[in-house]
C-alpha positions in Angstrom: 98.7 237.3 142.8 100.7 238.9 139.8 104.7 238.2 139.7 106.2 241.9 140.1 107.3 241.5 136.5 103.9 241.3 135.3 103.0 243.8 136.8 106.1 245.6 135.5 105.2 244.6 131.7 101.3 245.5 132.0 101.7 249.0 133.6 104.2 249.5 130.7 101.3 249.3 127.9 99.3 251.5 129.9 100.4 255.1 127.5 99.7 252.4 124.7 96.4 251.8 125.6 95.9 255.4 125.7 96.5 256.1 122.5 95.2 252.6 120.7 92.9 251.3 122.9 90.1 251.6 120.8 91.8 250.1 117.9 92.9 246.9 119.4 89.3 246.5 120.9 87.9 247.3 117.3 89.9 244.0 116.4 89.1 242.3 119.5 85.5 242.3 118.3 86.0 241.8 114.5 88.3 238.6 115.3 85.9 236.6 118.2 82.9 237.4 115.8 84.4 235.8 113.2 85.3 233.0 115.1 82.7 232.8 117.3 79.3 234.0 115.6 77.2 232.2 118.1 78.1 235.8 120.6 76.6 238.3 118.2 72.9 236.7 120.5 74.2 238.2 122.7 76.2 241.3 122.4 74.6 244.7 121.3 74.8 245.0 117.3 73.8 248.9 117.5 76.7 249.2 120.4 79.0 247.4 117.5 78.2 250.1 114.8 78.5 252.7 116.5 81.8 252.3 118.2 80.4 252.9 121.9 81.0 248.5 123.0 84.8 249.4 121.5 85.6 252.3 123.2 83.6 250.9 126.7 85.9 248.0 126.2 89.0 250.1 125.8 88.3 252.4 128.5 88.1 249.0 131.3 91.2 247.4 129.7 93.1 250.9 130.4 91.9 251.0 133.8 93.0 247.3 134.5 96.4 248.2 133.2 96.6 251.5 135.0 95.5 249.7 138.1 96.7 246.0 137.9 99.2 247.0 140.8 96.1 247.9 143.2 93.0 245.8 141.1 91.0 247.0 144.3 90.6 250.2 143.0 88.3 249.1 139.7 85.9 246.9 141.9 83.0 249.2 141.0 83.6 249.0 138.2 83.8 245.4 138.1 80.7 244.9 140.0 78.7 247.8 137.4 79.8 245.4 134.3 78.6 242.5 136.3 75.5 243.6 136.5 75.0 243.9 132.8 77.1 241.1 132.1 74.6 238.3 134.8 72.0 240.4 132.7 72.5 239.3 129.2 73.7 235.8 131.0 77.7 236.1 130.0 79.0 232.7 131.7 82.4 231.6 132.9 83.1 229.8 130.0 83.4 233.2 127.4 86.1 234.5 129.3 88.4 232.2 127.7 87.1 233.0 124.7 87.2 237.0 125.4 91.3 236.5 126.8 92.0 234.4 123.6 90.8 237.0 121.1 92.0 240.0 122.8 95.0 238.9 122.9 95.5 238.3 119.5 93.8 241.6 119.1 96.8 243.4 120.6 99.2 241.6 118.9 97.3 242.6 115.7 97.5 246.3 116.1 101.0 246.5 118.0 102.6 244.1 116.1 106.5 243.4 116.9 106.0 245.9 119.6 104.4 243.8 121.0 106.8 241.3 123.0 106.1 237.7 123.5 106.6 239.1 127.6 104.0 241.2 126.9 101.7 238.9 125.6 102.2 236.5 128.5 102.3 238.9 131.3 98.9 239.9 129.5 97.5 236.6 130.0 98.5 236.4 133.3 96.7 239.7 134.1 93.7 238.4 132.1 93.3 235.8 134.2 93.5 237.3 137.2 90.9 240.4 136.2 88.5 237.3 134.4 88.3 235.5 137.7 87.6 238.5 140.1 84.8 239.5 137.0 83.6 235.4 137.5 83.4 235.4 141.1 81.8 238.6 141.6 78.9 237.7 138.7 78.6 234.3 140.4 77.5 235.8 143.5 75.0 238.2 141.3 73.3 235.1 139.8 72.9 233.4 143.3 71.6 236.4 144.8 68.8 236.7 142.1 68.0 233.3 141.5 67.5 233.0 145.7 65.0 235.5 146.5 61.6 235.0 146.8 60.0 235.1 143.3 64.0 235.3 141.6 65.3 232.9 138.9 68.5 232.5 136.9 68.8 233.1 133.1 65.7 233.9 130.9 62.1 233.8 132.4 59.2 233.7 129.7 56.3 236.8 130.7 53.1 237.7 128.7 52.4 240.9 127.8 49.4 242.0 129.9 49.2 245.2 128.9 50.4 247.7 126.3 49.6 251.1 127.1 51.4 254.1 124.6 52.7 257.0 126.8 53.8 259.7 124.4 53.8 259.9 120.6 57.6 257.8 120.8 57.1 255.8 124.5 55.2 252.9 125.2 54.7 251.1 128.4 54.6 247.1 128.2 53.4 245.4 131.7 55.0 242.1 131.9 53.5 238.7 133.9 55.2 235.6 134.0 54.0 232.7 131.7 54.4 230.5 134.8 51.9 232.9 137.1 55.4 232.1 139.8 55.7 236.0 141.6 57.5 238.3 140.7 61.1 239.0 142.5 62.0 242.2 144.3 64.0 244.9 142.6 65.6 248.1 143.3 64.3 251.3 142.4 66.5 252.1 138.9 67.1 249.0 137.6 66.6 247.3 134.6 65.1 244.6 132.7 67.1 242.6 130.5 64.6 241.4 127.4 65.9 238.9 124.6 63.7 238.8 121.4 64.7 237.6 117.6 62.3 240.1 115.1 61.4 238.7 111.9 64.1 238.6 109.2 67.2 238.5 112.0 69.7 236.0 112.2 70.1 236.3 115.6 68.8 237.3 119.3 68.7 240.5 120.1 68.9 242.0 123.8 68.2 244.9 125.6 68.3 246.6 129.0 65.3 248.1 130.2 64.7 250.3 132.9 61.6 249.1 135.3 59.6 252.3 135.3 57.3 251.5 138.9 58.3 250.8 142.0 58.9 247.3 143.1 55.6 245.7 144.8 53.2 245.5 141.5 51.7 242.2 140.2 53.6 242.6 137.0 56.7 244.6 135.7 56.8 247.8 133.9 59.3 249.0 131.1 58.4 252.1 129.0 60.6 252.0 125.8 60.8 254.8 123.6 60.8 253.7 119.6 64.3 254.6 118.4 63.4 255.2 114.6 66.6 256.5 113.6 66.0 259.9 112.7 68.6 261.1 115.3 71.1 258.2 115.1 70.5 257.4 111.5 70.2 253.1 112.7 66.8 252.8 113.9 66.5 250.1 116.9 66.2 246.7 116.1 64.2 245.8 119.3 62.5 249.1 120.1 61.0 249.1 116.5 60.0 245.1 117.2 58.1 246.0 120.6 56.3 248.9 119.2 55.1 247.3 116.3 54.9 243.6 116.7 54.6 242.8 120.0 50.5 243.4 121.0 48.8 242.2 124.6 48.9 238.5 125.0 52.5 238.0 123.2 55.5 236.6 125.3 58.9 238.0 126.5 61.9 236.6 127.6 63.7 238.1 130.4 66.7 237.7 133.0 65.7 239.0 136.5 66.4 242.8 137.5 70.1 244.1 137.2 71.7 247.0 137.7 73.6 249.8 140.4 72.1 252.7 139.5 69.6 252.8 142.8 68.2 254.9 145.2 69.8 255.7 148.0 66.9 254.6 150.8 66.9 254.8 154.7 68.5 258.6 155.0 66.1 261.8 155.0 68.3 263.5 152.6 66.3 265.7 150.0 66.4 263.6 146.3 66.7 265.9 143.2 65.6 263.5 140.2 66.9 264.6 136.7 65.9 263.5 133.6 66.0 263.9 129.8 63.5 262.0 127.2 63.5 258.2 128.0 66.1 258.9 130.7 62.5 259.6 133.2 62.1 255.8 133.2 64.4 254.5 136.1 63.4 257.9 137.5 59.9 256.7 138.0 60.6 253.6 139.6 62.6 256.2 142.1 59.6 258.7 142.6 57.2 256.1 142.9 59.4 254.3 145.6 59.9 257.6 147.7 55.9 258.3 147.5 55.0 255.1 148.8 58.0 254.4 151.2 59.7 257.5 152.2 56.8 260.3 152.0 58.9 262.6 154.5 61.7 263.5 152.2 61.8 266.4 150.1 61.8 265.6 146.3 62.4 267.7 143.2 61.4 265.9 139.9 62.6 267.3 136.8 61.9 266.3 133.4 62.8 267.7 129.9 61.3 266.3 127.0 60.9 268.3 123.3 57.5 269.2 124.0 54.0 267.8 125.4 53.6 265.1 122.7 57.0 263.5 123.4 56.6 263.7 127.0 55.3 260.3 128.7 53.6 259.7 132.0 53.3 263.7 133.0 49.8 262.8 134.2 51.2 260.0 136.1 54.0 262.3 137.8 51.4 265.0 138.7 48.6 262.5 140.6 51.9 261.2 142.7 53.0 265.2 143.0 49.4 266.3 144.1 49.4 263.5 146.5 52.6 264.4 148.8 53.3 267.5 149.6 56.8 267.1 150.3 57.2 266.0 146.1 57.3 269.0 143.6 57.6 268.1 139.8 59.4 270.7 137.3 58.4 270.3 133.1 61.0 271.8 130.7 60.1 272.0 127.1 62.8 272.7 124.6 60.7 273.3 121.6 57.6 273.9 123.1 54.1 273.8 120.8 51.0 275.4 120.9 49.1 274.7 123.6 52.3 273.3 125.5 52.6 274.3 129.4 55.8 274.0 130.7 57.9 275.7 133.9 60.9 276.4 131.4 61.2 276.6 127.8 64.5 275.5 126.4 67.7 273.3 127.9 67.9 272.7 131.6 70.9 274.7 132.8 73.1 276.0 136.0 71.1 279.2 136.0 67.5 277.7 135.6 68.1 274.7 138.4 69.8 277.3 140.6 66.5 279.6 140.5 64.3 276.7 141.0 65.9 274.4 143.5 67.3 276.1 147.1 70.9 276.5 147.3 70.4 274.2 150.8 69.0 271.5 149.4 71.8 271.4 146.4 74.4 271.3 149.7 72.2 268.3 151.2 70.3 266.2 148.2 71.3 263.2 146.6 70.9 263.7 142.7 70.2 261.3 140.0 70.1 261.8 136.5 69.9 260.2 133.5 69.3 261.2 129.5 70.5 261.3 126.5 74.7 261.7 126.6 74.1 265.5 125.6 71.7 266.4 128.1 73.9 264.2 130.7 76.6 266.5 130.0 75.3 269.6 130.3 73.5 268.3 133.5 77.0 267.5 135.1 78.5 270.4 134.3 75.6 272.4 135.9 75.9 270.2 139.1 79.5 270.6 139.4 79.1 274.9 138.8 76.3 274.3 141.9 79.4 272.7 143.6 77.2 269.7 144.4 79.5 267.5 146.1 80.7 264.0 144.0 79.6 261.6 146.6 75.8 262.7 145.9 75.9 263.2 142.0 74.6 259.0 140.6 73.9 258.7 137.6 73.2 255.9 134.5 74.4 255.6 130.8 71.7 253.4 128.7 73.9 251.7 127.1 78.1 251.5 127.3 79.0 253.7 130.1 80.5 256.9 129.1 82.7 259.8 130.6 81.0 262.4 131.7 84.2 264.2 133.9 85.9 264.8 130.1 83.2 267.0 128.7 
């Protein structure tokens, strides 16, 4: 419990952290690297660039503060960073580490405004947020190390097959070294894979979405080859597993994470969104609802540039032609010749209103996930289709953004 002047003190930084929040947690990260080097294995480098782990980081320590008076509010939150954080195997003992350095972090950018009350009620609040993060990731690393086929921290699998999708997606099937099983996993979540290309200092990590449906004898991930043409940084690992890594090589890997899941057990219709790579976790999803739940009413819709960057359509249309109930929906927004598509250009209100019943907008559960431009524009359209929040999910790859600003 928080002394009422703490929580006096924190709630007082909150129009602060409004307006700097992204500076102090640009010098949070600038100071514990320095200091502690050994964390760039395990933090995203491409994330660091680009600003996105900064202003993730600033948006959760502006909800703690707004919410230290009522910290039950931001266990969602909690519990989404958990996942990542049992992912990329974050342990108790960085959170002293973490409290250390962002404290001096504020006191960098706020200088004298920044009280020596302020500090310590700070600290106290640290404390209290780091342990409800510690207990909650504890009970995520017991969970997946105690199912059948589960294990805790990295799990060595060989590359069984490598199988290129689409002229920037390849599909890597995973086994593990020790021929164990293989654990369950939820339909949408991810694979957390930890590799050190040639000529890096350090490990790098990624999260991967599984792209079948729990059940196979190996794991899927499809990972589109981020060259850099869009972001100008091409990916470090992406790059790696397309061209290095060849059938027969080994992976590391952490056991499935993530929230991002289907919502099973109801007969509710499922609308599945997706732009580009985004279709990944939305084939683990179709897949699932083919083989479990045949009876529910499923709209897959996929937008990809055109027919060379679009992986695993022949995949989606044997599962389509196979269950009635499941109709699949290709947009194309600069189509080719020789492209077949049910809509050229960018998926919008008009389009998905003329395609999908007005009923079934009322009733379905909707997932979606994409690049953050196509996200956008996909919530906007839901929300002008008065799709009700409770039933719009949806998954940033990557630092979670805000979608409700744009």
């Amino acid at each position: 419990m928080l002394r009422p002047r703490t929580i006096e003190l924190v709630k007082a930084t909150v129009p602060v952290l409004a307006e700097r929040g992204p500076d102090i947690t640009k010098r949070f990260y600038e100071l514990m690297f320095e200091r502690h080097p050994e964390l760039l294995n395990i933090f995203n480098h491409a994330n660091q660039r680009q600003g996105r782990q900064s202003q993730a980081l600033a948006n959760a320590v502006y909800a703690a503060a707004a919410n230290i008076d009522r910290l039950e509010t931001i266990i969602p939150v909690v519990k989404q960073i958990g996942h990542k954080h049992r992912a990329l195997n974050i342990r108790p003992e960085h959170y002293p580490i973490v409290g250390e350095h962002l404290l001096m972090a504020i006191k960098d950018v706020l200088g004298d405004a920044a009280t020596d009350d302020i500090i310590q009620a700070w600290a106290e609040a640290y404390g209290v947020i780091a342990d409800a993060f510690i207990a909650v990731e504890q009970e995520m690393y017991q969970a997946a190390a105690d199912q059948e086929g589960g294990w805790e921290g990295f799990r060595s699998f060989i590359v069984d097959r490598k199988v290129k999708e689409s002229d920037v997606i390849t599909s890597f099937y995973l086994k593990p070294a020790d021929g164990g099983v293989l654990s369950a996993y939820l339909p949408g979540q991810y694979l957390t894979v930890r590799v050190k290309p040639a000529g890096q200092d350090n490990l790098h990590l990624r999260h991967y979405s599984l792209s079948h449906a729990s059940g196979q004898d190996t794991y899927r991930i499809s990972v589109k080859r981020e060259d850099g043409l869009d972001s100008g940084t091409a990916g470090v690992v992406s790059c790696y597993l397309h061209d290095a890594i060849q059938e027969g090589d080994t992976l590391e890997a952490t056991a499935p994470a993530g929230e991002f899941t289907l919502r099973t057990g109801t007969s509710s219709p499922v609308v599945l969104l997706s732009g580009g790579v985004g279709l990944t976790p939305m084939m683990s999803m179709l897949h699932t609802l083919a083989k479990h739940e045949p009876e529910r009413d499923v709209y897959f819709m996929h937008a990809a540039h055109n027919r060379r960057m679009h992986a695993l359509r022949e995949e989606v249309r044997a599962v389509t032609e196979a269950n009635s109930r499941i109709r699949s929906f290709v947009c194309y927004e600069r189509s080719e010749a020789g492209d077949t598509c049910d809509h050229q250009g960018l998926i919008d209100a008009e389009w998905l209103a003329a395609t999908v019943p007005a009923d079934v907008w009322q009733q379905a559960d909707v997932y979606f996930c994409g690049p953050v431009p196509f996200m956008k524009a996909i919530y906007r359209a839901l929300k002008g289709l008065d799709v009700s929040a409770d039933r719009i999910h949806y998954e940033f790859f990557g630092p979670a953004g805000a979608l409700e600003e744009a």
